[in-house]
N, C-alpha and C positions, 0 to 999 in steps of 0.2 A: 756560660753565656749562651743564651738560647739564640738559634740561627732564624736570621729574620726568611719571611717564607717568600718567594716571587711570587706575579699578579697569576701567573699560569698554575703556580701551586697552589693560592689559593681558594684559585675557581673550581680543581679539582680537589678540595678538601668538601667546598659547600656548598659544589652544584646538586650533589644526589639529594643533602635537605632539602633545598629549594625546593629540586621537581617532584619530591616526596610531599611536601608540605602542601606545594599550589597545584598536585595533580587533579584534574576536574571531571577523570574518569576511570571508570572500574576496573578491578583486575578483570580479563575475559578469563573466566572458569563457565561449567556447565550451569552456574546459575544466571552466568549473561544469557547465556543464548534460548536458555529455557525465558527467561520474563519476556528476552528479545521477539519470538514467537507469541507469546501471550499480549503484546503490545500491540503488534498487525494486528493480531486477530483482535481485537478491540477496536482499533485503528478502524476494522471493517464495519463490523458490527454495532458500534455504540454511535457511526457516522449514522448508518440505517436507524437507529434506535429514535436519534433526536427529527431526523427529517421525515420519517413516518410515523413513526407510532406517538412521537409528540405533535404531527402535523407542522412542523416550522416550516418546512420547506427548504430544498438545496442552499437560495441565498442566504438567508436569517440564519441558518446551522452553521456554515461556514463565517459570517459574522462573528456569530457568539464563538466559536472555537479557533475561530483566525488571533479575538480579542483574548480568551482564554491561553493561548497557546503564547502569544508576546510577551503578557505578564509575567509567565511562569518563566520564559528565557531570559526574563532582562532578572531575574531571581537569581538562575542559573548562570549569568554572567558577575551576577552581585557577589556569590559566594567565589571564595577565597581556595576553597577547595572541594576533590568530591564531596555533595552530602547524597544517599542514596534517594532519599525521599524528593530532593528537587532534580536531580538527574535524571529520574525515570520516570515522574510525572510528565518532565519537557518530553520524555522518550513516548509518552501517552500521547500528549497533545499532540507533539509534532507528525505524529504516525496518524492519527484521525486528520489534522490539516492539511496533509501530504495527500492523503484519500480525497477528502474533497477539493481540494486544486483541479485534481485528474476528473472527478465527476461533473466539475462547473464545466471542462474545457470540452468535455461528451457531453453531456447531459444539456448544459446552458448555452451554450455556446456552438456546439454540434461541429466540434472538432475530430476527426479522424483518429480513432484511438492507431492507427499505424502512424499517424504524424506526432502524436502523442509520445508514443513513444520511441521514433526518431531525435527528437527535440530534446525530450528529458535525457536520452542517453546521450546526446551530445553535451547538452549541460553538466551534465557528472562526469563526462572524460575532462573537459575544460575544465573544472573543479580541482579534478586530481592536479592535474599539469601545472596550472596555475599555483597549486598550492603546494606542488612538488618544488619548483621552479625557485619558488618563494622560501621557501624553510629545509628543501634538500629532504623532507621526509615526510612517509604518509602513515608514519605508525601511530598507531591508536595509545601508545604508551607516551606521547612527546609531547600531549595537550598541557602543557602547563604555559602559553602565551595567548595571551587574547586576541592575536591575527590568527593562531592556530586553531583558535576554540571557534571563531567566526568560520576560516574552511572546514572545519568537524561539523557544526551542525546547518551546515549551508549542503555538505553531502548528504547528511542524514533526510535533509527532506528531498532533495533531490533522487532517494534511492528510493524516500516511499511512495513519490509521485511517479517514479519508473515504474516500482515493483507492481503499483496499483493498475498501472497501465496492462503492462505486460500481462497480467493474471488476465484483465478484464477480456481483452485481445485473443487471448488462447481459452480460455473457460468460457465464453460466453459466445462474443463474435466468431470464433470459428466453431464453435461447439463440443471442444474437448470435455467441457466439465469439471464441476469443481474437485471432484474425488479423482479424476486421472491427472487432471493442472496438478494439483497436492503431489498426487504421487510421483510423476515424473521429476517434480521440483527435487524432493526428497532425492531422489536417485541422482539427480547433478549434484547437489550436495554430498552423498556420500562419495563420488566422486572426486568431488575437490579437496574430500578429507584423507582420500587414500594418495593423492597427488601431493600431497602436504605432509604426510608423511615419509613419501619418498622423498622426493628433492624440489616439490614447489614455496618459492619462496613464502615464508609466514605473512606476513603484511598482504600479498596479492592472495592469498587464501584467505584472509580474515575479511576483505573487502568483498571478494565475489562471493565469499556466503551470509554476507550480512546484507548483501544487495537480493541473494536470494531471497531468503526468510521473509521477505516484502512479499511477494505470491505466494508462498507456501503459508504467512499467516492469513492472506483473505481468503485462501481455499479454504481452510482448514474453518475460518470463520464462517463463511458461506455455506458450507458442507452442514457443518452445527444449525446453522438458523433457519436456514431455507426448509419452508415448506416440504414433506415426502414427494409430493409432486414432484416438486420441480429438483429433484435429483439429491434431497436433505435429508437430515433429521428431525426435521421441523420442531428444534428448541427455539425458534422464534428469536430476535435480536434482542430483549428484554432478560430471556435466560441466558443466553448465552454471552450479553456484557458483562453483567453481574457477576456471572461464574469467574471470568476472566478476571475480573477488574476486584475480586475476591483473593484468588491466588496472588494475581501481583500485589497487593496490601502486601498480603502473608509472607512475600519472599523479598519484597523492601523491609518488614520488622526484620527479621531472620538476620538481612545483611544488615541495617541497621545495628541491631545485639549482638552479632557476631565478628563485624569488621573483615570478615574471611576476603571481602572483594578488595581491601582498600591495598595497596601497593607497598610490602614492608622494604620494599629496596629502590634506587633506581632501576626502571627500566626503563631508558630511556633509549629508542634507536639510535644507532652509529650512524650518523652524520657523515659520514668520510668513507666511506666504502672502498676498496682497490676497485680497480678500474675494471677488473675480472667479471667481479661481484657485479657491480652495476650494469654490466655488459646482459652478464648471466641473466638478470630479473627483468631487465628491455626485453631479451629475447623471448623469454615466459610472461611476462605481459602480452608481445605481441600476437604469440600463440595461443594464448587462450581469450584471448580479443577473438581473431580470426576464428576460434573452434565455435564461438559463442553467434558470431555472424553467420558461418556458413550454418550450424545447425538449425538457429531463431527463422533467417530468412526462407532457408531448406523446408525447415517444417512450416510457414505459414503458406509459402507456395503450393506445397502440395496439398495444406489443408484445401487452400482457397481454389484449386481444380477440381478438387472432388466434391466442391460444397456447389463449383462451376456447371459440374457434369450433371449435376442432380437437376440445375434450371433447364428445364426444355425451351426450344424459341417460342412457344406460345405462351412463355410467363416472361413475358418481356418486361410486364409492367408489374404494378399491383392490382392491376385491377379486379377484381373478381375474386382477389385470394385473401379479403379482410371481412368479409359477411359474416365468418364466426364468430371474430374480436369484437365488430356493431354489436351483435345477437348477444352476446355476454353483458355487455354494458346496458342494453337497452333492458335485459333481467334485472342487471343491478339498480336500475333506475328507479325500476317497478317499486325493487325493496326498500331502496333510502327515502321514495316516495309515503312509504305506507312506514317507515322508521324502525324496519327489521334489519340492524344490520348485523346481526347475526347469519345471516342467511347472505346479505350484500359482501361480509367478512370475505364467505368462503369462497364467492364469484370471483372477491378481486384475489385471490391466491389461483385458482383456476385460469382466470385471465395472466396473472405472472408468467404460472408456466408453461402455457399454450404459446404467448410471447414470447417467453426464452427460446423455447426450442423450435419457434419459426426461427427466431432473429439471423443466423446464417445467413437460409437462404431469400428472406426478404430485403436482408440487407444490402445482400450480392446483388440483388434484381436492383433497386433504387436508395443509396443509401441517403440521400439526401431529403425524401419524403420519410423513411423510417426514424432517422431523427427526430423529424416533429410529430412523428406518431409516439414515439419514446417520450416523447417528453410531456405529453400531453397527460398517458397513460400511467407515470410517476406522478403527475400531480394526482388522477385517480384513487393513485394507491395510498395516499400519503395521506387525504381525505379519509378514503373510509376507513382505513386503517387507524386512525387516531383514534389513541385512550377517550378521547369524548369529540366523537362525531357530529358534526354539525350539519344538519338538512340540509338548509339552505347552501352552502360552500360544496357542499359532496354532490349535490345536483346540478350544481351550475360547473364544476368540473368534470362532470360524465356529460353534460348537452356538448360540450367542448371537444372532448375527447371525440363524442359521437360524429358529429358534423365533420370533424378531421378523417375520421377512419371511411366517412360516406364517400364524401369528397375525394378521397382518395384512392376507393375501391370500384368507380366507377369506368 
């Protein structure tokens, strides 16, 4: 006579199928975090690709890949369980729409990338908490409920509209650069991999280096594309999508044929922690919170006094210190005029990186004019820069630009 089983016994017979069956995301092995990299930097570079060199422009890009990036998640909520193919496309799209979120609220809108990214890091702690609060866990192995799967990828974009921030912030606006932002990031990550080793808890290590890899891939993106000038390789956004958006095909088939990422057991986080444990990871959260504050704030302060020290009180304004930026434009004008823009190409890359490497300390001086000089001078570039230049558009965005930069230099 077979012994009927209780409802406790039977939940522990056919929960691990269950979360086996309707798990909606991969096992983390070295090929998450390799595509997870190649994603940002796509993320980066194929945002630049469609708003320049297609000429759509910030709003219409973000449009088309706000509408591209919904379809593909309501896909990704449709399926039943991992499939790699719709998993990491969302992980494409959401990482380019994450990007432009952060470029509309700079660029369009001339929001303060330091507000930027106060805002988005409070959104992402709220995230955690809320969805800690809610489900008792934040392991990346527990997605098998569709309130779980909404706080998964409601972080995900909230890490790459941080990570974009944060990169932008420390590479540009304070002037670090994208090869030292890259490498610095790199060294906090190996960091939290040696902390993870010793005794930091797994879950708080998977989250603060998956929030990394958000800077580390636009460095690494920007470093590739950008112009030699202006601190690159100058593979141009066109090379360097491609190449990326190449590899990950290659390593979606791979997983695809080989299953290696999909989950052959439960792993599902312990719910129930002793009260030690839980004690234990508060306190390790709270602490590398704190290390992450005093360092971030540490270091943009100081960035921001030396970038201080360099303004004398006779640059109080701009005035007088944009004559080169007119003079650049007013060459280019000549060329899109006479329809050389071969020659207009290489001014607006020369104008990028004379730009960049003012931006610091022009922006310390008046951020609130540099804005709309930024903005002005991305529609420039996005004009001539486009696979098929148009006269007329590319002239009436340099008279624009011009009058801005006079007007302002005066």
């Amino acid at each position: 006579m077979s012994k009927k089983l209780s409802a406790a016994e039977k939940t522990v017979l056919v929960e691990p199928v269950v979360n086996q069956l309707l798990s909606k995301v991969p096992k983390v092995t070295i090929f998450f975090w390799i595509i997870k990299v190649l994603c940002t930097t796509v993320g980066e570079t194929f945002a630049d690709f469609i708003n320049f060199n297609l000429g759509f422009g910030l709003t219409l890009t973000t449009i088309i890949m706000g509408i591209a990036f919904f379809i593909v998640l309501f896909l990704q909520f449709r399926a039943t369980k991992y499939v790699p193919g719709i998993y990491w496309t969302t992980v494409v799209l959401i990482s380019v729409f994450g990007t432009l979120v952060t470029d509309n609220l700079t660029d369009g809108m001339g929001v303060p990338l330091e507000l930027s990214t106060a805002v988005f890091s409070l959104l992402l702690v709220l995230t955690f908490l809320f969805w800690y609060l809610s489900e008792k866990t934040l392991s990346i192995h527990s997605i098998f409920t569709r309130k779980r799967e909404v706080f998964y990828w409601l972080t995900i974009l909230f890490t790459f509209a941080l990570g974009t921030a944060v990169g932008d912030l420390y590479s540009e606006q304070l002037g670090f650069g994208y090869l030292k932002t890259g490498i610095t990031v790199i060294i906090i990550i190996a960091c939290v991999f040696l902390a993870y080793k010793s005794k930091l808890d797994g879950i708080l290590a998977f989250w603060v280096a998956y929030i990394l890899t958000r800077p580390l891939g636009a460095s690494l993106g920007d470093y590739l594309s950008q112009p030699k000038v202006n601190g690159g390789l100058g593979l141009g956004t066109t090379v360097t999508s491609v190449i990326f958006l190449v590899a990950i095909l290659a390593i979606i088939i791979l997983l695809a044929v080989t299953r290696i990422d999909i989950n052959s057991k439960s792993e599902v986080a312990e719910t129930n922690q002793p009260n030690g444990s839980k004690k234990n990871v508060l306190t390790q959260t709270i602490v590398v919170l704190c290390i992450f504050l005093l360092g971030g704030i540490g270091g943009y302060i100081w960035r921001s006094n030396n970038i201080g020290s360099q303004t004398t009180s006779s640059q109080a304004t701009l005035g007088g210190q944009l004559t080169n930026f007119a003079t650049i434009e007013n060459n280019m004008l000549k060329d899109v005029t006479s329809n050389n823009f071969t020659l207009a190409k290489k001014s607006a890359d020369d104008l990028e990186h004379q730009w960049d490497t003012s931006e610091p300390k022009l922006r310390k001086i008046d951020g609130t004019t540099w804005t709309k000089i930024d903005g002005t001078i991305d529609v420039v570039l996005a004009a001539v820069r486009s696979s098929s230049p148009d006269v007329s558009k590319s002239k009436s965005a340099l008279k624009n630009s011009i009058s801005v930069l006079n007007g302002a230099n005066k």
